[in-house]
C-alpha positions in Angstrom: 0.0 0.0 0.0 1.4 3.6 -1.1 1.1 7.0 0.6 -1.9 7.7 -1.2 -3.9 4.6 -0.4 -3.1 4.9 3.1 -4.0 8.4 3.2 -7.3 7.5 1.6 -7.7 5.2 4.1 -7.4 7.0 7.0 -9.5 9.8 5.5 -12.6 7.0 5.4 -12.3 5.4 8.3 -12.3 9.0 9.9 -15.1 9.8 8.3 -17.0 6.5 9.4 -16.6 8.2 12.8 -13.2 5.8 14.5 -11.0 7.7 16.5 -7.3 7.2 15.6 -6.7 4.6 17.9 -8.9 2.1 16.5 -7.2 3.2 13.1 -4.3 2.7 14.2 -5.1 -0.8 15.6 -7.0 -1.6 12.3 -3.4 -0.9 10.6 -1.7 -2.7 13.0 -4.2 -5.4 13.1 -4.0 -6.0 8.9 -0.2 -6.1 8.9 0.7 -8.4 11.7 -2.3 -10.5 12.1 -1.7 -10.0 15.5 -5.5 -10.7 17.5 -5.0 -8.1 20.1 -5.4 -5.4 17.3 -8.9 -6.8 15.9 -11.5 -4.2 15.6 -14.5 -5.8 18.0 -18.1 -5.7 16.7 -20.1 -3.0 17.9 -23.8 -3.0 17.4 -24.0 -0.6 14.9 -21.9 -3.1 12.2 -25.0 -5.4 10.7 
């Protein structure tokens, strides 16, 4: 993923309402799998 992808992103999730934290955990959680980064469920995903 580029500069631009990752900026684009960012710029969604943002707008999807997650605070940089869970972002950054998302990021985290896509490159090294790891489970502790997993976004939970909240009620709101269907």
């Amino acid at each position: 993923m580029n500069m631009s992808e990752s900026s684009r992103l960012i710029i969604g999730l943002r707008s999807k309402g997650w605070t940089d934290t869970e972002i950054a955990d998302f990021i985290l959680w896509v490159e090294t799998g790891e489970q502790r980064y997993k976004p939970k469920q909240t009620e709101d995903d269907d």
